[in-house]
C-alpha positions as CSV (number, residue, x, y, z in Angstrom):
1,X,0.0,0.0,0.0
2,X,3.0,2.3,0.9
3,X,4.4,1.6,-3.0
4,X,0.9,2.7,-4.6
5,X,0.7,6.0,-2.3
6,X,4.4,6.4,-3.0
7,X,4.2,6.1,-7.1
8,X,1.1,8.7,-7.0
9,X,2.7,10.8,-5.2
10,X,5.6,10.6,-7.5
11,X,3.1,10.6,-10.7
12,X,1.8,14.1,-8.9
13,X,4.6,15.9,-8.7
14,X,5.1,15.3,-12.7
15,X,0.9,16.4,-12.7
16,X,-0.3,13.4,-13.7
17,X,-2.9,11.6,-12.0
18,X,-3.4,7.7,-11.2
19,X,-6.1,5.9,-12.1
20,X,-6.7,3.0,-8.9
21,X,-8.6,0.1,-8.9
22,X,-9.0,-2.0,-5.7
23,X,-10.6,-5.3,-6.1
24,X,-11.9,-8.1,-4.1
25,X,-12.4,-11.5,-4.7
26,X,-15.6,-13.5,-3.1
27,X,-14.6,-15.9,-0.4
28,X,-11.0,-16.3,-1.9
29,X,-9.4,-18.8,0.4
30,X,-12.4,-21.1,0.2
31,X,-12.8,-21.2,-3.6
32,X,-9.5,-22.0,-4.2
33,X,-9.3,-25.6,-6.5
34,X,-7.0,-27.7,-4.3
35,X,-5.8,-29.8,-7.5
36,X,-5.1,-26.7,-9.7
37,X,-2.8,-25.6,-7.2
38,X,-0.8,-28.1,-7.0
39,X,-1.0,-28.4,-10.6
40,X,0.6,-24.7,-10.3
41,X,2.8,-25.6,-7.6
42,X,4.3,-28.2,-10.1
43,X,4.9,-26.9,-13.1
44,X,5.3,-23.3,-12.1
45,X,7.1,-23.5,-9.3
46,X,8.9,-26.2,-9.8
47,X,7.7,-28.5,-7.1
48,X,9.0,-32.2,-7.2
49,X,8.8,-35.5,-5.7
50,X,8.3,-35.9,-2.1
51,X,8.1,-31.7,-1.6
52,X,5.0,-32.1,-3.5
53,X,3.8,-35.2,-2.0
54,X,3.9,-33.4,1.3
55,X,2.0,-30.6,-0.6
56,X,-0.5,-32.7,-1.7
57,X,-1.0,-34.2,1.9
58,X,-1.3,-31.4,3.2
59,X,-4.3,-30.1,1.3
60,X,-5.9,-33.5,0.5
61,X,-8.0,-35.7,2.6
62,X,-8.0,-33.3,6.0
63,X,-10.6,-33.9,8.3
64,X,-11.5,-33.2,11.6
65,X,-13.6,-33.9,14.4
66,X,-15.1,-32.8,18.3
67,X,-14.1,-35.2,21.2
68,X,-15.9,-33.6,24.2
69,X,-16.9,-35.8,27.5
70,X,-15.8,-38.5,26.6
71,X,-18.5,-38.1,23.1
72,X,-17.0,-37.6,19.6
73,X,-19.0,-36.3,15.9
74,X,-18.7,-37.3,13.2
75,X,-15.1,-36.5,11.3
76,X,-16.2,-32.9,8.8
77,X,-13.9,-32.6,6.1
78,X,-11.9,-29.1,6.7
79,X,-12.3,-26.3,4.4
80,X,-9.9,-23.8,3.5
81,X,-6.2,-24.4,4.9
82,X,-4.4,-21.8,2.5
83,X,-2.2,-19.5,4.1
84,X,-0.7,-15.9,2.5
85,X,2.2,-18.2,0.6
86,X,0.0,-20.8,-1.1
87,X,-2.6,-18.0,-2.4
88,X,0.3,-16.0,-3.3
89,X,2.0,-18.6,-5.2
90,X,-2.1,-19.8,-6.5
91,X,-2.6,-16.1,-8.1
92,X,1.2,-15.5,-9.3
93,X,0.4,-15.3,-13.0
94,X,-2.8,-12.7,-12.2
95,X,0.1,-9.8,-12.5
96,X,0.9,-11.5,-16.2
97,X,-2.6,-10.3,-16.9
98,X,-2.5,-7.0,-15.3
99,X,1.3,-6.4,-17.2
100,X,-0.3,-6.7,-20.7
101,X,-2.6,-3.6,-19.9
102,X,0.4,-1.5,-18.7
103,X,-0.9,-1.4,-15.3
104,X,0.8,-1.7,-11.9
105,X,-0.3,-4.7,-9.5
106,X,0.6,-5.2,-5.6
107,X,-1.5,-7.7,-4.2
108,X,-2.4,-8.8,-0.6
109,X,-3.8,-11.7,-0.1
110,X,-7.0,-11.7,-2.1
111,X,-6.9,-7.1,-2.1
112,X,-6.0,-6.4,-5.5
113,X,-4.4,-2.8,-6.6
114,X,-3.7,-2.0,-9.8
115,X,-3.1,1.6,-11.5
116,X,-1.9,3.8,-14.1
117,X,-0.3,7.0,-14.3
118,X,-0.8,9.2,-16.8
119,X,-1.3,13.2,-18.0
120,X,-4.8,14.7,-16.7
121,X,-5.4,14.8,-21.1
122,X,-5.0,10.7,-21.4
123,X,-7.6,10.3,-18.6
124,X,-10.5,8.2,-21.2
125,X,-7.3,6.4,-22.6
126,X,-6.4,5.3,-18.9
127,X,-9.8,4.5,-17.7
128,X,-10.8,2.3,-21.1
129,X,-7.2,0.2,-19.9
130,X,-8.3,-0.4,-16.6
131,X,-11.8,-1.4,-17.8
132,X,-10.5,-4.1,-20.4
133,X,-7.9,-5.3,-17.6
134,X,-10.3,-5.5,-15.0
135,X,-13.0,-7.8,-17.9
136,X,-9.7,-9.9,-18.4
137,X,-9.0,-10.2,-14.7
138,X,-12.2,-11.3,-14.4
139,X,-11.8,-14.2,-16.8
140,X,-8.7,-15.5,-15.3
141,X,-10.1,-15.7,-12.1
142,X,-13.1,-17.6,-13.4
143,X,-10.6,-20.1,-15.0
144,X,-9.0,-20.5,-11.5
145,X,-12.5,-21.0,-9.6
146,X,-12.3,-17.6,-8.6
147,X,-14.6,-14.7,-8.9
148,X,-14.4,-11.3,-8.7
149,X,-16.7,-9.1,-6.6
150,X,-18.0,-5.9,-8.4
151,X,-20.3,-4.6,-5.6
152,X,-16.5,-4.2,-4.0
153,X,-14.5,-3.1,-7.0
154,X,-13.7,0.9,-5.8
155,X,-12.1,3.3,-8.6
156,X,-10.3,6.3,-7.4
157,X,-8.5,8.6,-9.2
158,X,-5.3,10.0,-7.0
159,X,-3.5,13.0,-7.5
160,X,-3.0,16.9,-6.7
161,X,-6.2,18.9,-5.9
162,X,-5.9,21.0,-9.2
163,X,-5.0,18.3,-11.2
164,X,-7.8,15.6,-10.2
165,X,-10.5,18.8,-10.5
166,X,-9.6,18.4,-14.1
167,X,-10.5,14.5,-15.0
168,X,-14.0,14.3,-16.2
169,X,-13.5,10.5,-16.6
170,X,-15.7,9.8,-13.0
171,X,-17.8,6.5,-13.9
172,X,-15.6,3.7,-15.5
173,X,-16.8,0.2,-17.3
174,X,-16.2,-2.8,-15.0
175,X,-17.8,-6.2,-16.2
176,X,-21.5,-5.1,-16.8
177,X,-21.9,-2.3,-15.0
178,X,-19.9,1.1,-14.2
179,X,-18.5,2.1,-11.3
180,X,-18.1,5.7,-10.2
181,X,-14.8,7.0,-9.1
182,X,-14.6,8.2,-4.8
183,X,-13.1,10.5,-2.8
184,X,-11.8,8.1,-0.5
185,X,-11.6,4.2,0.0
186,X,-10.2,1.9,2.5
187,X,-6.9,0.1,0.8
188,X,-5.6,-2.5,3.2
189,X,-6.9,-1.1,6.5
190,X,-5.8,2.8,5.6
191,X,-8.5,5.1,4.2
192,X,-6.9,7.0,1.1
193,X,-8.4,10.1,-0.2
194,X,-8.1,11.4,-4.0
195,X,-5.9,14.0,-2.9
196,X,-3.3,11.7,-1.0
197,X,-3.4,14.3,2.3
198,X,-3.9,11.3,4.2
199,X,-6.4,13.3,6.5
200,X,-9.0,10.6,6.3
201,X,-6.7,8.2,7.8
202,X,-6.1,10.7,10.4
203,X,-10.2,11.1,11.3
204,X,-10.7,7.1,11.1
205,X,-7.4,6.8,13.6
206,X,-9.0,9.9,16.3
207,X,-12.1,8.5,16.0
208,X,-11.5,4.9,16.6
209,X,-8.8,5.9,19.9
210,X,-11.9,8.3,20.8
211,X,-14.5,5.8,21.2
212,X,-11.4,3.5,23.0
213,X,-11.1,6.3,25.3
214,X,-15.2,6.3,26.2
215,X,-15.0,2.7,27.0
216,X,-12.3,3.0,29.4
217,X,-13.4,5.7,31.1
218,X,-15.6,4.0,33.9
219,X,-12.8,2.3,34.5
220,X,-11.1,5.1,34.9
């Protein structure tokens, strides 16, 4: 997150403006085809022999069950057992996909950024990239058994006041819908504003050690 503030900050002080698209995907961990990444794992990553026999004991077969008073239930098979690194290494080739549009990627788990720098003048060429990108991000993660969650997709454009007061690119094309650009979104915990004053941030952090304080008090 520090990278993307950081490079639009950078793109700012040229007056340019960036073009940021955060995505999420629907229940991430849990869709995640337990084959496919080992399949990945494989011939990717290079994964042989008894590495990825332990890979593929680890995330076949596991069950598990309650033992309470002396009564046990019924073995459930487990669900998701992916950490950061396997999801990571599952998604890898989503930045190939991102690359060919010319756009930046940093990726968190399943919190996707990507963005694009450009002069206030290319704003429609930026926005029409991002909206193909984002159609063919869609369609890889479909081929993964992953989807894409557009009620969660924010665009924002980033950049000076002056500069962002100029785009007249606000609602951009994402899968079958549009989606209207915000002042401010949350981007892995940190509230960003358009403007990159970080004075949204600043509001969410008084507010949330306010209502902290209000709780203690009695104790107090």
């Amino acid at each position: 997150m520090l990278r993307v503030v950081s490079d639009a900050l950078t793109a700012a002080d040229s007056r340019h403006v960036t073009l940021l698209g955060l995505l999420d995907m629907s229940a991430a961990f849990d869709c995640v085809d337990h084959q496919l990444l080992l399949q990945r794992l494989q011939e990717h990553c290079g994964l042989q022999g008894s590495v990825l026999r332990w890979m593929t004991s680890y995330l076949a077969g596991r069950t598990q069950k309650v033992l309470y008073s002396g009564l046990s239930l019924e073995a459930q098979r487990v669900g998701s057992v992916l950490g950061l690194l396997l999801f990571n290494l599952y998604t890898a080739s989503l930045s190939n996909v991102i690359s060919a549009h010319g756009l930046n990627i940093h990726q968190y788990a399943d919190d996707c950024q990507l963005y694009l720098s450009v002069p206030v003048d290319d704003a429609p060429v930026s926005s029409y990239s991002t909206s193909q990108c984002v159609a063919d991000v869609a369609k890889w993660l479909s081929t993964s058994r992953l989807r894409l969650n557009p009620d969660k997709t924010v665009i924002m454009w980033l950049g000076s006041r002056h500069q962002v007061d100029k785009v007249t690119v606000i609602d951009i094309p994402t899968l079958q819908s549009s989606t209207t650009s915000v002042d401010t979104a949350r981007d892995v915990g940190v509230v960003v504003d358009c403007q990159l004053t970080m004075s949204a941030q600043v509001g969410a952090v008084c507010q949330s050690t306010y209502n902290y304080l209000r709780q203690i008090r009695p104790v107090v």
